[in-house]
Biopython code that builds the backbone (N, CA, C, O; Angstrom):
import numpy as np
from Bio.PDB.StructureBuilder import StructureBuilder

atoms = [
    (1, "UNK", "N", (0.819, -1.206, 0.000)),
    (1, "UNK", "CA", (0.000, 0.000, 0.000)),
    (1, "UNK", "C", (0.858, 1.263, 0.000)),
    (1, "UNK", "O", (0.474, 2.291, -0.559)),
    (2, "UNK", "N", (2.103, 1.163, 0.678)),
    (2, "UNK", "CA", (2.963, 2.196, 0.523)),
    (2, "UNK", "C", (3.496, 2.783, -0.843)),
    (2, "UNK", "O", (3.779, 3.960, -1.065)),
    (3, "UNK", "N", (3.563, 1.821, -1.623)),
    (3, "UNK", "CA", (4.146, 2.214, -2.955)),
    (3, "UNK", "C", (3.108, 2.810, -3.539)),
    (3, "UNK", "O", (3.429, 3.690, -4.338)),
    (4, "UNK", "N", (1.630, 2.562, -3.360)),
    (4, "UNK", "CA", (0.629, 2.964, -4.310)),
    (4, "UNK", "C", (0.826, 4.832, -3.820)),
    (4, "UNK", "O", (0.588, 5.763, -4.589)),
    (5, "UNK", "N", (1.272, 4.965, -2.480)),
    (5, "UNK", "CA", (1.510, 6.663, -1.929)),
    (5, "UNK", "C", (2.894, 6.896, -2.672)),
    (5, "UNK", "O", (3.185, 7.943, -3.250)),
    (6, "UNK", "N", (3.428, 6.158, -2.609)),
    (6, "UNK", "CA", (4.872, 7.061, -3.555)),
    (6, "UNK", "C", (4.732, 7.319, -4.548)),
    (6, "UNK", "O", (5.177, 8.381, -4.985)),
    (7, "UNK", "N", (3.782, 6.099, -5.616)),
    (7, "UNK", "CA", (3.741, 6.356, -6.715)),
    (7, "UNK", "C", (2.888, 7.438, -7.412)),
    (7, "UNK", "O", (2.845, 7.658, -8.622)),
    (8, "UNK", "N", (2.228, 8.063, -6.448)),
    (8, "UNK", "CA", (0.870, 8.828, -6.389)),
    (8, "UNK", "C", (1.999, 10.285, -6.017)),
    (8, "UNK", "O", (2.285, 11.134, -6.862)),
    (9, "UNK", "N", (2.165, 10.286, -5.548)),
    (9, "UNK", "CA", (3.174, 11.613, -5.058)),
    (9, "UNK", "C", (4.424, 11.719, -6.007)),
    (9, "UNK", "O", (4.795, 12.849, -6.324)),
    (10, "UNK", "N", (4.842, 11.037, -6.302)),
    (10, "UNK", "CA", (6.026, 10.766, -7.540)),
    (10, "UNK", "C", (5.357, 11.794, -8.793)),
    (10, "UNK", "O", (5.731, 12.833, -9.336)),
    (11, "UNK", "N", (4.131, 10.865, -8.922)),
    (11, "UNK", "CA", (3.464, 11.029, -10.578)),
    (11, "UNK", "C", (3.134, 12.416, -10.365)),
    (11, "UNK", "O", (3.481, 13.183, -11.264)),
    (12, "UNK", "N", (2.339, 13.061, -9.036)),
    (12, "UNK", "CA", (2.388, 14.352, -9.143)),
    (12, "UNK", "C", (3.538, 15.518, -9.069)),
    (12, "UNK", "O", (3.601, 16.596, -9.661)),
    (13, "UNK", "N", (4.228, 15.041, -8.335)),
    (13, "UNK", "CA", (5.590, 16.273, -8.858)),
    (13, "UNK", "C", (5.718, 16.236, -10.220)),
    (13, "UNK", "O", (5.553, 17.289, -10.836)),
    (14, "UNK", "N", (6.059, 14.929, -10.986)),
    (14, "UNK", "CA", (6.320, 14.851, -12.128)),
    (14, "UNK", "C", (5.237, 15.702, -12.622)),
    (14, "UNK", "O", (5.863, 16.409, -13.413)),
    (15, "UNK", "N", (3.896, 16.137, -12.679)),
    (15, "UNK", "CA", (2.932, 16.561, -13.343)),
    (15, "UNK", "C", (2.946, 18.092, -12.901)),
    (15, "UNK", "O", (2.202, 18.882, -13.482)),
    (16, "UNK", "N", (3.562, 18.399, -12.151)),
    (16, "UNK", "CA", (4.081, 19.664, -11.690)),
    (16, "UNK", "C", (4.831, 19.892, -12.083)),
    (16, "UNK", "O", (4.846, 21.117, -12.207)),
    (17, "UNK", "N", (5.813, 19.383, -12.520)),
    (17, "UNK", "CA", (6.864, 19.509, -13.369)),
    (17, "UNK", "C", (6.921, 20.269, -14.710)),
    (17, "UNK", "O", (7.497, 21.341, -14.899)),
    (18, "UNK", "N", (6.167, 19.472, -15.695)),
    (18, "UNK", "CA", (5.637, 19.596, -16.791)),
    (18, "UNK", "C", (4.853, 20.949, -16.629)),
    (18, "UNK", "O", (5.502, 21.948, -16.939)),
    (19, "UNK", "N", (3.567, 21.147, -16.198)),
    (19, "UNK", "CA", (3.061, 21.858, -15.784)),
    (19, "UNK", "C", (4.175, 23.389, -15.899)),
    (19, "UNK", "O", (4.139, 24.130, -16.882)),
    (20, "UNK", "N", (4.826, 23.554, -15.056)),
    (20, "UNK", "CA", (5.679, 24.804, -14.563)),
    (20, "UNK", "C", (6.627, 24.658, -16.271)),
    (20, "UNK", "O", (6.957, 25.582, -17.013)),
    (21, "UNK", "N", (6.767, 23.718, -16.386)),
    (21, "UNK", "CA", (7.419, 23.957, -18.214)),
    (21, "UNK", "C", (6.898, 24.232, -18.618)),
    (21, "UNK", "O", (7.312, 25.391, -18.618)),
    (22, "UNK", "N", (5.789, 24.274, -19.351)),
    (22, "UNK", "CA", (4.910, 24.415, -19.796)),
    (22, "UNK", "C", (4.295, 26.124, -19.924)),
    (22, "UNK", "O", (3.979, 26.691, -20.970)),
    (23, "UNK", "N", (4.254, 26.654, -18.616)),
    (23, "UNK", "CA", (3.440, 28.085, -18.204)),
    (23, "UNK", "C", (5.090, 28.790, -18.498)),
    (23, "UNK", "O", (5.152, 30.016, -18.598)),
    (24, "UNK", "N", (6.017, 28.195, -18.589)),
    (24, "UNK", "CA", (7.638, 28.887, -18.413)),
    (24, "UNK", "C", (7.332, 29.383, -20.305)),
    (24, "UNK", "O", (7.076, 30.483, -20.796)),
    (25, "UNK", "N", (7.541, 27.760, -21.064)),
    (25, "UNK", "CA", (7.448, 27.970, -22.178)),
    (25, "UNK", "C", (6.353, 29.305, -23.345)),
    (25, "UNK", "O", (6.601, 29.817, -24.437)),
    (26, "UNK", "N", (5.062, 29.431, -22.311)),
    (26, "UNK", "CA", (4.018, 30.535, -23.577)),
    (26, "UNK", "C", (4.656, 31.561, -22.645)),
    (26, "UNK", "O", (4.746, 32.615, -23.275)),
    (27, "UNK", "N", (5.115, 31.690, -21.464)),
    (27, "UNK", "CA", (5.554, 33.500, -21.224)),
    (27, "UNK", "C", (6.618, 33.723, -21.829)),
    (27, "UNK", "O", (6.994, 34.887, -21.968)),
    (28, "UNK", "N", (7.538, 32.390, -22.458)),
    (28, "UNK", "CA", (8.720, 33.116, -23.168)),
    (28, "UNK", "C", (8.660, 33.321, -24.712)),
    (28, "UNK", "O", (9.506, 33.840, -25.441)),
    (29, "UNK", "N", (7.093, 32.627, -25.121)),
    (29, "UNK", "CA", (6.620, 33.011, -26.426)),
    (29, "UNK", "C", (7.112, 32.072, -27.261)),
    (29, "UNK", "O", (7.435, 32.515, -28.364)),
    (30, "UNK", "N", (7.302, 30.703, -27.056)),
    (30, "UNK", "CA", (7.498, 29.417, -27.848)),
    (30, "UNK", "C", (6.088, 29.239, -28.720)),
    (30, "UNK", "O", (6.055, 28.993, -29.926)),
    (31, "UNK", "N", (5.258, 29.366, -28.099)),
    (31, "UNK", "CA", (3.802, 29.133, -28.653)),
    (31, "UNK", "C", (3.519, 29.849, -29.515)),
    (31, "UNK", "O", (2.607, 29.472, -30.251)),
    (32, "UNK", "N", (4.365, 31.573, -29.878)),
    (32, "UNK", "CA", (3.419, 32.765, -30.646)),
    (32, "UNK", "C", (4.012, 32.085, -32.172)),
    (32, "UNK", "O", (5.017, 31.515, -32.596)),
    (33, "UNK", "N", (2.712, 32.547, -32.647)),
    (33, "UNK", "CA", (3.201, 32.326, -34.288)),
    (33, "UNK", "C", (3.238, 33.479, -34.913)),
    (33, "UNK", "O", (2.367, 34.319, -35.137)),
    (34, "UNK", "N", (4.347, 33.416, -35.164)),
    (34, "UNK", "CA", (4.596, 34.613, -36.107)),
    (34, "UNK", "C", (4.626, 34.534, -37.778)),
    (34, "UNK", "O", (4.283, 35.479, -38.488)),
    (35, "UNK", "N", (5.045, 33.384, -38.231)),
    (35, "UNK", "CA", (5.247, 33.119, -39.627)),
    (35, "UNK", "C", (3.750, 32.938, -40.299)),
    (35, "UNK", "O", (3.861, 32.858, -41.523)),
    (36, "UNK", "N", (2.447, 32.856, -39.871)),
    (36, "UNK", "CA", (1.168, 32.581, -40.397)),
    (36, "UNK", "C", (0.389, 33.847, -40.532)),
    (36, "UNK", "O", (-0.534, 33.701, -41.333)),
    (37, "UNK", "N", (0.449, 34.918, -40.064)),
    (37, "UNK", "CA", (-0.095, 35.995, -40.387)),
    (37, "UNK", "C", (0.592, 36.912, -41.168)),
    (37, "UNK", "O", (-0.004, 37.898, -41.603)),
    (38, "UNK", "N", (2.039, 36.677, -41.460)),
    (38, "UNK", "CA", (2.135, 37.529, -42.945)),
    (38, "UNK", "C", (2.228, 36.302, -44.130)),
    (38, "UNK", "O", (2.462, 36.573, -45.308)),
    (39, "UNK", "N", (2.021, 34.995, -43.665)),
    (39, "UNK", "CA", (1.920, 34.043, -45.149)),
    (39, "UNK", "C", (0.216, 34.321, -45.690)),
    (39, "UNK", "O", (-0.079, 33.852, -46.790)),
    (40, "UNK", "N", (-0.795, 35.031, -44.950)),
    (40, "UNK", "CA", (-2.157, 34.635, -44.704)),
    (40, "UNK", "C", (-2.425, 35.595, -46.192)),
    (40, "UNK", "O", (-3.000, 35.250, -47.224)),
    (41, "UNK", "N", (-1.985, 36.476, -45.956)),
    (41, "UNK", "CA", (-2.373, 37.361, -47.283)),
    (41, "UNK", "C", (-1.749, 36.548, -48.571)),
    (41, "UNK", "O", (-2.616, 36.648, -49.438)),
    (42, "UNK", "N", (-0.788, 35.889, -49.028)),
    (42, "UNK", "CA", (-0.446, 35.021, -49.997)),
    (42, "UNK", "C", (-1.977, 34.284, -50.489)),
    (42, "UNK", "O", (-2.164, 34.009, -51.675)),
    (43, "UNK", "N", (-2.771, 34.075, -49.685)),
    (43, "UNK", "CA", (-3.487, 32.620, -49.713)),
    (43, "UNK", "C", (-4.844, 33.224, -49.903)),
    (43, "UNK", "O", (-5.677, 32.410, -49.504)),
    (44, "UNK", "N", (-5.538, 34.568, -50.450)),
    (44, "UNK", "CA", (-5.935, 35.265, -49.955)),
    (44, "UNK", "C", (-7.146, 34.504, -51.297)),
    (44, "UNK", "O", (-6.765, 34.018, -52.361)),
    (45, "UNK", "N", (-8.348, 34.585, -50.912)),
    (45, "UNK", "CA", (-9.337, 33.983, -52.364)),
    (45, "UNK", "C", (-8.975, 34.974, -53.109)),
    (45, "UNK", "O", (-8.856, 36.101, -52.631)),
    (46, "UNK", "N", (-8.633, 34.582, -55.007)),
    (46, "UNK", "CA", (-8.805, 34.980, -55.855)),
    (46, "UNK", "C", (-10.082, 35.292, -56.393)),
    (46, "UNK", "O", (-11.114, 34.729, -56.028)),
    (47, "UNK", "N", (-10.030, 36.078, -57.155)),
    (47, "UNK", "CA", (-11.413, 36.626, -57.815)),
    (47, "UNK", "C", (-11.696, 36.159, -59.324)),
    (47, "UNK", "O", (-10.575, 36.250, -59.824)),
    (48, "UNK", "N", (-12.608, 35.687, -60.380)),
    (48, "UNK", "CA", (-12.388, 35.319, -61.592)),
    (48, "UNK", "C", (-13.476, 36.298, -62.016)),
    (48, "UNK", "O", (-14.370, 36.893, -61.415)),
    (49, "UNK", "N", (-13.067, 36.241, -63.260)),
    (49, "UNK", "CA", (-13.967, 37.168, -63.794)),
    (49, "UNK", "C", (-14.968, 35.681, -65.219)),
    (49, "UNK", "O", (-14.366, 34.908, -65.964)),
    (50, "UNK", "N", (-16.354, 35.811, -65.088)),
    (50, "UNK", "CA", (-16.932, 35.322, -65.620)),
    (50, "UNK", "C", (-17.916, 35.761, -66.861)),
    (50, "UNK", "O", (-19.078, 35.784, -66.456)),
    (51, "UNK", "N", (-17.840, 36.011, -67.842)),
    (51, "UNK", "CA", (-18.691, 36.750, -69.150)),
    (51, "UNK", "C", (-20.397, 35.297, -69.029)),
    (51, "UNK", "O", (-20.538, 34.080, -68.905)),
    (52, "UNK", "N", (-21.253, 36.512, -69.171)),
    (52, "UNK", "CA", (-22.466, 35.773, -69.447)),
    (52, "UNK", "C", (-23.133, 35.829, -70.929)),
    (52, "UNK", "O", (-22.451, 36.558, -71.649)),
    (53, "UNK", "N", (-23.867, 35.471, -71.369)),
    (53, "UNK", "CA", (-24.569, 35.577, -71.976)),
    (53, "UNK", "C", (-24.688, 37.337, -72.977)),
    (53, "UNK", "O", (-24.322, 37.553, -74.133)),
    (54, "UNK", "N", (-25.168, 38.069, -72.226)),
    (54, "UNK", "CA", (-24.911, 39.421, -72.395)),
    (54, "UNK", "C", (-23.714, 40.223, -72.061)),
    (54, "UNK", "O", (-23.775, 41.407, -71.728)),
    (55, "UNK", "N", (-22.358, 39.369, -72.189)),
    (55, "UNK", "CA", (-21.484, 40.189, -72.497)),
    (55, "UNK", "C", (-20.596, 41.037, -71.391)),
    (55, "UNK", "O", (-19.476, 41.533, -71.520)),
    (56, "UNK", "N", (-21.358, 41.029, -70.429)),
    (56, "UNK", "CA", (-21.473, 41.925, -68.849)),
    (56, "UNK", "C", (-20.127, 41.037, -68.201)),
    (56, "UNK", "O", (-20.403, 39.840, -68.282)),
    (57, "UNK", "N", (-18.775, 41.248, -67.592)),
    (57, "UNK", "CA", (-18.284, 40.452, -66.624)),
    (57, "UNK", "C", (-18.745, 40.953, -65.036)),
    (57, "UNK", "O", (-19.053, 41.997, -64.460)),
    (58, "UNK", "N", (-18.619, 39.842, -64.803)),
    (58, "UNK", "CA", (-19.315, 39.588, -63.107)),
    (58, "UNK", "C", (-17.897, 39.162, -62.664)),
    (58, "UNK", "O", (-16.987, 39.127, -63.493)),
    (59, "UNK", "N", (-17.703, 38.849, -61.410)),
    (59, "UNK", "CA", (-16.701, 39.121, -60.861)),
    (59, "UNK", "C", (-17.046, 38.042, -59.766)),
    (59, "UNK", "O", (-17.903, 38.511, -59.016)),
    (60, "UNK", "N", (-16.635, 36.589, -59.358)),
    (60, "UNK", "CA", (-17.166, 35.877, -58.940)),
    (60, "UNK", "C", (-16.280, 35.485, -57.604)),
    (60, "UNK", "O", (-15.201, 35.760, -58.130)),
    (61, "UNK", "N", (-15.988, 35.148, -56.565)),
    (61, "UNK", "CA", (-15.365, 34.587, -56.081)),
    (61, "UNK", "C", (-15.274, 33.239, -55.756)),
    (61, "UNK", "O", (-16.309, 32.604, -55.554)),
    (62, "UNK", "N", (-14.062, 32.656, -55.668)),
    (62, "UNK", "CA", (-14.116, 31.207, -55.732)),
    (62, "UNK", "C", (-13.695, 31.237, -54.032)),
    (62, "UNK", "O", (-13.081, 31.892, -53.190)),
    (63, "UNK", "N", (-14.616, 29.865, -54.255)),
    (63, "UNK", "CA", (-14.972, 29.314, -52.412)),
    (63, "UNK", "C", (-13.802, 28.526, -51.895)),
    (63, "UNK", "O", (-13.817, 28.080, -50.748)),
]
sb = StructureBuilder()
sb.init_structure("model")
sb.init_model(0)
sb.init_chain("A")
sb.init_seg("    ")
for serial, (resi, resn, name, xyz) in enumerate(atoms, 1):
    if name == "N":
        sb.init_residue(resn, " ", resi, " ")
    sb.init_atom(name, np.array(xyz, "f"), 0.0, 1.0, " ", f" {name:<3s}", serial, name[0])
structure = sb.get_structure()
């Protein structure tokens, strides 16, 4: 029964552990993305231009 308390107290430091890495890692800004909001405009929907019937272009966007 003793080991089931060590192993229980073990596993939580260890999870404290992680934990405190973890809250260390987004305040030092491992998490921010920086490279996806100036690729975002690259990717941006194009527009086509479509002639009907009468000649008129419409201006359509693709989904």
């Amino acid at each position: 029964m003793s080991v089931i308390y060590l192993l229980i107290s073990v596993s939580i430091f260890v999870a404290i552990c992680f934990f405190i890495a973890f809250i260390i890692a987004v305040k030092s800004g491992q998490y921010d993305d920086d490279y996806t909001p100036s690729v975002r405009i690259l990717f941006d929907d194009e527009t086509k231009i479509i002639s009907q019937n009468n000649n008129s272009p419409i201006e359509e966007k693709q989904v």
